[in-house]
C-alpha positions in Angstrom: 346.0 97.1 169.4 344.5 98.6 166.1 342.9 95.2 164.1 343.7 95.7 160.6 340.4 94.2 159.8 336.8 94.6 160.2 334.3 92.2 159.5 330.9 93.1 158.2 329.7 92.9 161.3 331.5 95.3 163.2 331.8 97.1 160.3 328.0 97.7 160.2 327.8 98.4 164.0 330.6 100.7 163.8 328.6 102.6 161.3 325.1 102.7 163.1 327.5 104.0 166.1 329.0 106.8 164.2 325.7 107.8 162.0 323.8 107.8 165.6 326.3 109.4 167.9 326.9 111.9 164.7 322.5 112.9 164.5 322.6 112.7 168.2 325.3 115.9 168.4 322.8 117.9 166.1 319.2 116.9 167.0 317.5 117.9 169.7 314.1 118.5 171.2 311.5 121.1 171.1 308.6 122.4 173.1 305.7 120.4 171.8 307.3 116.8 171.5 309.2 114.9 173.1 313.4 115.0 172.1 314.2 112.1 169.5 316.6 109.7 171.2 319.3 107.9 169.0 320.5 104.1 170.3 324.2 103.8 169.4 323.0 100.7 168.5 319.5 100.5 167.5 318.8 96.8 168.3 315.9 95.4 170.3 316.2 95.8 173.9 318.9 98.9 173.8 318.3 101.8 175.6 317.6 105.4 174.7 320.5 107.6 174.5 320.1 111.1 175.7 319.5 113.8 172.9 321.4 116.9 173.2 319.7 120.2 172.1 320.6 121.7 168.3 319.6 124.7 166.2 316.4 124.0 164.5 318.0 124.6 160.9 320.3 121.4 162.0 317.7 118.9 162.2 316.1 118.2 158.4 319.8 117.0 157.6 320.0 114.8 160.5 317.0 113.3 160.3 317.9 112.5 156.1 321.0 111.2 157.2 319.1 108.7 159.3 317.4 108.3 156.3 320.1 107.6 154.7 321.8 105.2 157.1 318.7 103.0 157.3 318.9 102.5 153.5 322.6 101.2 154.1 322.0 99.0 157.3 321.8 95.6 157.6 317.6 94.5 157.2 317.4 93.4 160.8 318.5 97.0 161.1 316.3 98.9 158.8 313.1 99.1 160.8 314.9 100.6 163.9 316.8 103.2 162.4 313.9 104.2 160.1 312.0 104.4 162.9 314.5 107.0 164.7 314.7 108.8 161.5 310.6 109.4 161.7 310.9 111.1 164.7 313.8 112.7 163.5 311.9 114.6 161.1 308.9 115.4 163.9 311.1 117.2 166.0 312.3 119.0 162.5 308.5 120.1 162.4 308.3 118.0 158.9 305.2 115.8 159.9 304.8 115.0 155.9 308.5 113.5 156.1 307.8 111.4 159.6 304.9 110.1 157.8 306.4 109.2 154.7 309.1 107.4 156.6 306.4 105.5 158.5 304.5 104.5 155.5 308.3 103.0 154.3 308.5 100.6 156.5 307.8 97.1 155.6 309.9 95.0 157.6 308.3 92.7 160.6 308.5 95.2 163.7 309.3 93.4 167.1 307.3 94.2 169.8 309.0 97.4 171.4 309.4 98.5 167.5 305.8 98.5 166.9 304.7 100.0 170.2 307.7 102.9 169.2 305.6 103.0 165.8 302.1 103.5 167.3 303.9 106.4 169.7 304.8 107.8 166.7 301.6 107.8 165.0 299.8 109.6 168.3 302.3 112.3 168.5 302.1 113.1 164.6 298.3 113.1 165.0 299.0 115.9 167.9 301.3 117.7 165.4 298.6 118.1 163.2 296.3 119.4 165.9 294.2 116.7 166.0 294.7 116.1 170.0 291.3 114.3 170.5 292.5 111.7 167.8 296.0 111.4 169.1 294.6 110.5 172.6 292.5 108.0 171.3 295.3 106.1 169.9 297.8 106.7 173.1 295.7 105.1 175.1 295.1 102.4 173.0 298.2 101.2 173.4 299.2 98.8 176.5 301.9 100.7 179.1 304.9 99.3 177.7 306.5 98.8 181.6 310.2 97.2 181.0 310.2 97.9 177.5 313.0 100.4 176.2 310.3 102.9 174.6 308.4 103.0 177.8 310.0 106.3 179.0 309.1 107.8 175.5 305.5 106.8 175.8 305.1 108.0 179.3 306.5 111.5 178.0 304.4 111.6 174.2 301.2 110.5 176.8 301.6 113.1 179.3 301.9 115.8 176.6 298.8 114.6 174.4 296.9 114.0 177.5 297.2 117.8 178.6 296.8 119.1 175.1 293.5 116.7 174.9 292.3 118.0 177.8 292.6 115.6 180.6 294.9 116.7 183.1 294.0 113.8 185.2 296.0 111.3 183.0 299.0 113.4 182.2 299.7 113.8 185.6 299.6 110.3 186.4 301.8 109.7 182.8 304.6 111.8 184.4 304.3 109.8 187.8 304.7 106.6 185.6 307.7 108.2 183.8 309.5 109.3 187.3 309.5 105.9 188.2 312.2 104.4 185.1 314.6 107.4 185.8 317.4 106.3 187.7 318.8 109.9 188.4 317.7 113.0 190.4 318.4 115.0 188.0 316.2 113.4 185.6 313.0 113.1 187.9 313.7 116.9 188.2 313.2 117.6 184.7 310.5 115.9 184.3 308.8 117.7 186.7 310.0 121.1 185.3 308.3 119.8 182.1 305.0 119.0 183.6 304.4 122.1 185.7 305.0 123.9 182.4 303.0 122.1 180.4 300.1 122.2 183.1 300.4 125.9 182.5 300.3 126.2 179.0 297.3 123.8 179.3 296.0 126.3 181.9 296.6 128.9 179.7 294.7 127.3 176.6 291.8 126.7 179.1 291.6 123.5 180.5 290.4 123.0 183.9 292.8 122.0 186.3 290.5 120.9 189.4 292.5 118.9 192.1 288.8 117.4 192.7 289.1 115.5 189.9 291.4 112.9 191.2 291.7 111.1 194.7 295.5 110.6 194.8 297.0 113.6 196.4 299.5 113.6 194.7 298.3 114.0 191.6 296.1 116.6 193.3 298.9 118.5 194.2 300.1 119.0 190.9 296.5 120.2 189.6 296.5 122.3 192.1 300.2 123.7 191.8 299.0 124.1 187.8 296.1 126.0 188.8 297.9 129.1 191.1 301.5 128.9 189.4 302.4 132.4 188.7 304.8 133.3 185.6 308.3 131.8 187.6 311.1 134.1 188.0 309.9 137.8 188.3 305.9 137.0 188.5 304.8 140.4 190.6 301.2 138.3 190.8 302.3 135.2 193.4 301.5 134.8 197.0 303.5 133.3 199.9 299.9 132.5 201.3 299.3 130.1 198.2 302.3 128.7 198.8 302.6 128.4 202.5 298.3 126.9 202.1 299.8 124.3 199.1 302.3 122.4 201.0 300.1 122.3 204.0 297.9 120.2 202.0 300.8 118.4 200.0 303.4 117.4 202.4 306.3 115.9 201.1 304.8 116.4 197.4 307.5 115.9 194.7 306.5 119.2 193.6 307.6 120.7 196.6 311.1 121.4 194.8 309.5 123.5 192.2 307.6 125.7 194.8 309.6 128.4 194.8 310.0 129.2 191.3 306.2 128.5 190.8 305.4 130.9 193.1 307.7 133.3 194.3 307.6 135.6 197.1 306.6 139.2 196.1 309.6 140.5 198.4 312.5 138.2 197.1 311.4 139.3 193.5 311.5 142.8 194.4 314.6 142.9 196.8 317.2 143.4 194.2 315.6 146.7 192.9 315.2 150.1 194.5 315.0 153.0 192.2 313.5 152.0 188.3 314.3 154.2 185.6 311.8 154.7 183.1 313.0 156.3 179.8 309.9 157.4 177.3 309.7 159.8 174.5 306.5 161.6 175.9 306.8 165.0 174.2 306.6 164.9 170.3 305.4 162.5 167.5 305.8 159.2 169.6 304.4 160.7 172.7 301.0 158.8 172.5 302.4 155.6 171.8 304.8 156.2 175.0 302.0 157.7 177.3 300.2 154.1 176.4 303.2 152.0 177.1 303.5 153.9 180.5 300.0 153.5 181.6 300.5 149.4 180.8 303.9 150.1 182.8 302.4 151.8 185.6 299.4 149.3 186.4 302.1 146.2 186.2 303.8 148.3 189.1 300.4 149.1 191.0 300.3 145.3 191.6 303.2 145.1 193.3 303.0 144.9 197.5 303.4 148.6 198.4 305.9 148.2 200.7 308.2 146.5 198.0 307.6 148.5 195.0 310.8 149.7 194.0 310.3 154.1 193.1 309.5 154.6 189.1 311.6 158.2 187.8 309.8 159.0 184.7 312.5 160.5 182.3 311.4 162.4 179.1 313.5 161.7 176.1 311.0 163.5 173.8 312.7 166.8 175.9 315.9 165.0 177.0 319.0 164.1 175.0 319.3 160.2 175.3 322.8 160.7 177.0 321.6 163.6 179.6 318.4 161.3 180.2 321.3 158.0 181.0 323.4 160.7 183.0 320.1 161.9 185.1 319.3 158.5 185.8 323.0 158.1 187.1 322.9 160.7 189.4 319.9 160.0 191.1 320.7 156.2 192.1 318.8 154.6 189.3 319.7 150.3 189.7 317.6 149.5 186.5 316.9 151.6 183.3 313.6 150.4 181.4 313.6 152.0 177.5 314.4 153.9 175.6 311.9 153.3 173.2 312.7 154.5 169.6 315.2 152.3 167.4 317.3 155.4 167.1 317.2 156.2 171.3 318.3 152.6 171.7 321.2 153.0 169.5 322.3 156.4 170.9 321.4 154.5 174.5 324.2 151.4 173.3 326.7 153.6 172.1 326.2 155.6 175.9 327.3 151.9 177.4 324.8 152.5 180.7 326.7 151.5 183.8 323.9 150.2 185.4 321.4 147.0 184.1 319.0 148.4 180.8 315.7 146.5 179.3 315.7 148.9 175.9 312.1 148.8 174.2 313.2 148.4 170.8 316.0 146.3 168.9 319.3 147.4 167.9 319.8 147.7 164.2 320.8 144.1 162.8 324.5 143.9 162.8 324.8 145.8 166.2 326.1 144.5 169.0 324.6 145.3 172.4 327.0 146.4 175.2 327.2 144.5 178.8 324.4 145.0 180.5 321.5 145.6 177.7 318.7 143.5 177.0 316.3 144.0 174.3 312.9 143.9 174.3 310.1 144.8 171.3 307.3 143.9 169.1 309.1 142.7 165.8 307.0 142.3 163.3 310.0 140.5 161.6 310.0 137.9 164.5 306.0 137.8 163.8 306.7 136.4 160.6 309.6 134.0 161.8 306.7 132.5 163.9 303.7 132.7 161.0 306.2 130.3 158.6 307.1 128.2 161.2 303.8 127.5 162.0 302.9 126.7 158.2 305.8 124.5 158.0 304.7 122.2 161.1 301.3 122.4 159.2 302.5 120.8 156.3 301.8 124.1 154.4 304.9 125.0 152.5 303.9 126.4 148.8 302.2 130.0 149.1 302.4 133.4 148.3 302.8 136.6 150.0 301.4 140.0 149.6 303.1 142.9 151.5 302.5 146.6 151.9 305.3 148.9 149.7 308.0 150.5 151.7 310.9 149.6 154.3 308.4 147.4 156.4 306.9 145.2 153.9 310.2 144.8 152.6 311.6 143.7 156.3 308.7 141.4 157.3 308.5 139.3 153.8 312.7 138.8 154.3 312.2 137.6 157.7 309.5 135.4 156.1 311.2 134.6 153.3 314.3 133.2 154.9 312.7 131.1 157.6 310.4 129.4 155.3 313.0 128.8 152.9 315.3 127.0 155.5 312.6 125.0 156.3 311.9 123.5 152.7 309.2 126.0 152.0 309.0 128.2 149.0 307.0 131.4 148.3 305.7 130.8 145.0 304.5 134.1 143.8 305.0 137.6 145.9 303.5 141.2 145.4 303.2 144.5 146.8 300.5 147.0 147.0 300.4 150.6 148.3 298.7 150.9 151.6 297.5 153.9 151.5 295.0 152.9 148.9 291.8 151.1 148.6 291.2 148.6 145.7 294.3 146.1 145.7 292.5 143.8 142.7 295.6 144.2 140.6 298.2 142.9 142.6 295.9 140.3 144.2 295.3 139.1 141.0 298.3 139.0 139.1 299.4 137.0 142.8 297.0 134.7 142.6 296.9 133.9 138.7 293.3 135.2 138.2 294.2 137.4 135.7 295.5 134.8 133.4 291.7 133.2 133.8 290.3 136.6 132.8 292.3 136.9 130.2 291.3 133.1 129.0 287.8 134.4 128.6 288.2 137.8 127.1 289.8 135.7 124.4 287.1 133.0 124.1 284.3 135.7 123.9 286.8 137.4 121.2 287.0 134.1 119.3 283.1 133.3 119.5 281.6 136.5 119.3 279.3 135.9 122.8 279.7 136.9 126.1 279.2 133.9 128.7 278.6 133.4 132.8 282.5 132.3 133.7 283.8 132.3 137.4 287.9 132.8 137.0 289.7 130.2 139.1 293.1 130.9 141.2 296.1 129.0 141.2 295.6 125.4 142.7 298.8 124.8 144.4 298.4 128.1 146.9 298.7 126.3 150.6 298.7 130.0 151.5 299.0 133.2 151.6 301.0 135.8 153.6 299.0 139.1 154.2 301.3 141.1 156.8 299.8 145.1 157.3 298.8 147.7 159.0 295.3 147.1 160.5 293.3 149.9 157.8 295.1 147.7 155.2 294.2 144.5 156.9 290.2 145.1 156.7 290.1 146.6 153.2 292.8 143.5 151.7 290.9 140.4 153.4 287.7 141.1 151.7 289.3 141.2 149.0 291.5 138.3 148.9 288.2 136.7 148.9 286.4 138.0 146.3 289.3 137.4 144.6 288.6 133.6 144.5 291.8 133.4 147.3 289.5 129.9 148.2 290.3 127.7 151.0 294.0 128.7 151.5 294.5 130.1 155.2 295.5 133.9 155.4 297.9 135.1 157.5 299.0 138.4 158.7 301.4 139.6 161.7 299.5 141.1 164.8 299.4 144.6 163.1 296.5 143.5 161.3 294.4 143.5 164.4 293.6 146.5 166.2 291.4 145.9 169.4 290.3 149.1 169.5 288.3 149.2 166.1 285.4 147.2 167.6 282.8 146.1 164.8 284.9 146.9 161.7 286.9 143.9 162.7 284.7 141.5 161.2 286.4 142.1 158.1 289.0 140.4 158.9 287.0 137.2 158.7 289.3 134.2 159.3 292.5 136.0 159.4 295.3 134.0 161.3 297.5 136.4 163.8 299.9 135.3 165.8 298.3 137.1 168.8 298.9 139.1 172.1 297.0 136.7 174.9 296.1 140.5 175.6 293.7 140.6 173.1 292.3 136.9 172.8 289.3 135.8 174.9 289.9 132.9 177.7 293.7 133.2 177.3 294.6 132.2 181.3 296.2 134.8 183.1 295.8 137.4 180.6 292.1 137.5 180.7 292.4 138.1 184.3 294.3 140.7 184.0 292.2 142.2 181.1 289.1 142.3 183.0 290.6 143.9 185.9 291.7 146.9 183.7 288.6 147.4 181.9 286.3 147.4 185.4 289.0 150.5 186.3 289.4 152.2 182.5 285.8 153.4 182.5 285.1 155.0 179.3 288.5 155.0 178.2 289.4 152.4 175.5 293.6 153.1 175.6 294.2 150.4 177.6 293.1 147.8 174.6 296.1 148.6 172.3 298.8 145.9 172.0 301.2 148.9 174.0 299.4 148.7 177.2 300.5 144.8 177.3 303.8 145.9 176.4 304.6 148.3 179.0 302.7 145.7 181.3 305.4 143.2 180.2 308.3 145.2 180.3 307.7 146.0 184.3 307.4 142.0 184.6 310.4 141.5 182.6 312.2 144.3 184.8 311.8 142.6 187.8 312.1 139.4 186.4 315.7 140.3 185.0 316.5 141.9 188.5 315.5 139.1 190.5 317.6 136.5 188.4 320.7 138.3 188.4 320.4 138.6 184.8 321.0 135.2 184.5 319.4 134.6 181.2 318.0 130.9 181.5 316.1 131.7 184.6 314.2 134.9 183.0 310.7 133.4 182.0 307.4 135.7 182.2 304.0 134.4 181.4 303.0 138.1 179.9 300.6 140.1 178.4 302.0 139.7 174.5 303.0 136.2 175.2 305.2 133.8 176.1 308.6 135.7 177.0 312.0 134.3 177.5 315.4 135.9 177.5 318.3 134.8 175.1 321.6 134.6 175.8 322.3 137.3 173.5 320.1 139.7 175.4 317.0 139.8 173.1 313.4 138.6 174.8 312.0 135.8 172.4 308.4 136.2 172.6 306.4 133.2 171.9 302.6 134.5 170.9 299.5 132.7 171.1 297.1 131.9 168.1 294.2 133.0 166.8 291.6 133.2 164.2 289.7 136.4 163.8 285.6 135.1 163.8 283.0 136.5 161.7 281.9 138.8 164.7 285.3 140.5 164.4 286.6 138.7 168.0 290.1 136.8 167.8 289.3 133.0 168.5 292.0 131.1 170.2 293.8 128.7 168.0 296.0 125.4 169.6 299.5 126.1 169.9 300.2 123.1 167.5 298.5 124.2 163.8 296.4 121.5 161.7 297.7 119.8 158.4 294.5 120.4 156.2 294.3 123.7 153.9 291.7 125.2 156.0 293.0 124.9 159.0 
């Protein structure tokens, strides 16, 4: 029976309900927090409700209608909602929002509210890269055991724990959590999400010694941490590590994740026989292509010989696209890697390949790929996707962007544009310059106001006859500015963004900028931000393995530092990785040379970069994955 009634009671908690259950269907988590849970009804005591994954350009407006509930709840209901609504905006990436929502609060907190409050605190302290503080104030803060926040304290202290550096501690965070989760299926997340976060901890540096600790079972996970290849695909894993691992670890909880941790050379092999490598290496591209091969063909050296699947070398730069696809056919190719030029990939799509393709380029915007294609490049445009995000979680939202002339300045700064836009940013002054010239004092000045100074004094010395010492000032609301180029551009344009009085506003350019290979000159490029290859950066994990390996075999030759080598590296992981997981898209993750790479549903790799800050010696710096609120970075 429908009551033709409410009171205002059930009339408020029928509203919490919908507002909640509404934000839950749209918010979701990401990779460096925890997800924001939403109580259908947010009074003391409740229990979290599960958050469902949602498009990052939902969340701002379910985190302000939150907002906007809290300011239309009952007081005894304030708090909580306001509360949900902080974290609400942390998983948007809008720390300056969370905190203002914080600071809003002024209603007596009960205990569980206050300990949710001081979780909060922690993990915005770790979105603004201060880790060191946000562990200080974590553990601060009594285990709430029985407490309906305790499961999101277990989770923010595991993460802050690893990015502080103490592995010790956010392994025994994750025990503590495992122990509230009634489910299977939830213990096995949580594992999932350790193990990867031990990696990316591994990855930034840390030290994950099972010495450390006496409890072998948190042993066994630094240890796990420690040898854990790149999951699905990983040519670099060893059934020895495994088999010598869960000798030591019986019946470890980890034991479930053993296989995808480290999986056998053969079973990541088995499902290929004959590779089909498509490159243009006759003509204009042919350098670029012989690099990309060489990075291909040292990926495939590392494979056991007696499972390497055989690599047919196919010469587009001789051969038609289609006669090179056709070719491929008839000599029992089960996987096609390239082509490589945006126009061979489109030629390739139109071709529909009967057999599974990893192209080495992206199809035109617009153009849909057919069965069986997947999609792997170096955007620059998805470079500068990453750059704004990354200024947004750093609270840095007003700026201005410089960008070479032509179709490639004009791609990057869209793809800029429209991410920072959607995320409340706003470019607040943009200019071009010609790359192929050398003094870029006009635009840089006209973008950063200092001609208006200049022209301030030419008419004060007009007006009083005298010349005078004056130092011209930039704008003062510039949080920073976007510098994408080529790398000749890049060490002639940071100089003189400087000179130009750019101040303390961080500079940031896409990975072009940086070219390995120019040694000294570099140090131009002074305190440049990139999101970077792990390639290229200094005590990246893996990749600095890797690195060193190639170099004690390149001799004199130097080809192997450029960004390509990593990519042809990558694409043979990817390969097998694609191969061995049937192409099923969730299970495709490779810890690779150029990043962090995953494969969308839509067939496109999203590569995930790491960070760095090029030093006044010219060498990129490693950055922490989560940026810093303060100008400077």
């Amino acid at each position: 029976m429908v009551p033709l009634m409410q009171t205002p009671s059930s009339r408020s908690t029928s509203r919490l309900a919908l507002t909640s259950a509404l934000t839950v269907a749209v918010l979701g988590g990401c990779a460096s927090f925890p997800p924001a849970t939403f109580p259908a009804n947010p009074t003391p005591g409740a229990a979290p409700a599960a958050a469902v994954p949602a498009p990052a350009a939902q969340r701002p407006g379910a985190a302000a209608a939150l907002e906007n509930s809290a300011r239309a709840a009952p007081p005894a209901e304030q708090a909580a909602l306001q509360l949900q609504a902080a974290r609400a905006w942390l998983q948007a990436g809008r720390t300056g929002e969370a905190r203002r929502v914080l600071g809003g609060i002024t209603r007596p907190l009960t205990p569980a509210e206050q300990i949710d409050r001081q979780v909060l605190e922690a993990d915005l302290d770790m979105a603004g890269g201060q880790s060191q503080r946000a562990w200080q104030k974590i553990s601060a803060i009594p285990e709430p055991a029985g407490t309906p926040v305790a499961a999101q304290y277990y989770d923010s202290r595991m993460r802050i724990a690893l990015a502080a550096g103490r592995p010790v501690e956010g392994v025994r965070a994750e025990i503590s959590a495992e122990r509230l989760a009634t489910e299977d299926a939830q213990r096995s997340q949580l594992r999932r999400e350790l193990l990867s976060q031990l990696r990316q901890a591994r990855e930034r540096g840390v030290k994950l010694e099972p010495e450390a600790s006496q409890d072998p079972v948190v042993r066994g996970w630094l240890d796990l941490g420690a040898i854990a290849g790149n999951g699905t695909g990983s040519s670099i894993s060893s059934t020895a590590d495994a088999a010598r691992w869960r000798a030591l670890y019986p019946a470890h909880p980890a034991d479930e994740l053993l296989a995808a941790a480290l999986p056998a050379p053969l079973a990541t092999t088995s499902r290929l026989r004959k590779v089909a490598l498509l490159l243009p290496l006759t003509g204009a591209a042919g350098g670029y292509a012989a690099t990309i091969r060489s990075g291909f063909d040292y990926a495939w050296q590392q494979l056991p010989a007696d499972s390497r699947p055989q690599v047919q070398l196919y010469d587009t730069g001789t051969l038609t696209v289609a006669d090179a696809l056709h070719q491929a056919g008839a000599d029992g190719s089960d996987f096609i890697v390239g082509p490589l030029t945006r126009q061979e990939v489109e030629l390739a799509a139109a071709a529909a390949p009967a057999v599974p393709m990893l192209a080495l380029n992206f199809l035109s915007p617009g153009q849909a790929a057919p069965a069986g294609m997947d999609q792997f490049a170096l955007s620059p445009e998805d470079e500068a996707r990453e750059i704004a995000r990354r200024m947004l979680a750093a609270g840095q939202k007003r700026g201005v962007a410089l960008v070479p002339t032509g179709d490639w300045g004009t791609r990057v700064l869209t793809a800029f544009t429209q991410e920072l836009l959607a995320g409340g940013g706003t470019v607040l002054a943009q200019a071009t310059y010609d790359p192929a010239g050398h003094d870029f004092g006009a635009p840089i000045r006209a973008l950063l106001g200092t001609d208006q100074s200049l022209a301030r004094r030419q008419r004060l010395q007009n007006v009083l006859g005298q010349r005078f010492e004056f130092e011209p000032r930039a704008r003062a609301d510039v949080e920073f500015v976007f510098a994408p180029g080529q790398a000749a551009s890049a060490r002639l344009l940071r100089p003189q963004l400087r000179f130009q009085y750019a101040g303390n506003a961080p500079v940031y350019a896409t990975s072009d900028a940086y070219a390995a290979e120019a040694g000294v000159a570099n140090q131009d490029l002074d305190g440049l931000i990139i999101p970077a290859m792990p390639w290229i950066v200094p005590n990246s994990g893996a990749a600095t393995a890797v690195r060193t390996a190639v170099q004690n075999q390149a001799g004199d030759s130097t080809a192997w530092q450029s960004g390509l080598y990593a990519f042809g590296y990558d694409a043979c992981q990817l390969a097998l990785a694609i191969a061995a997981a049937g192409r099923n898209a969730p299970q495709v993750h490779v810890a690779g040379l150029t990043g962090s790479l995953s494969l969308g549903v839509d067939g496109r790799v999203r590569r995930e970069p790491a960070w760095a800050r090029i030093s006044r010696g010219g060498e990129p710096q490693l950055l922490e994955a989560v940026p810093t609120t303060n100008g400077g970075e």
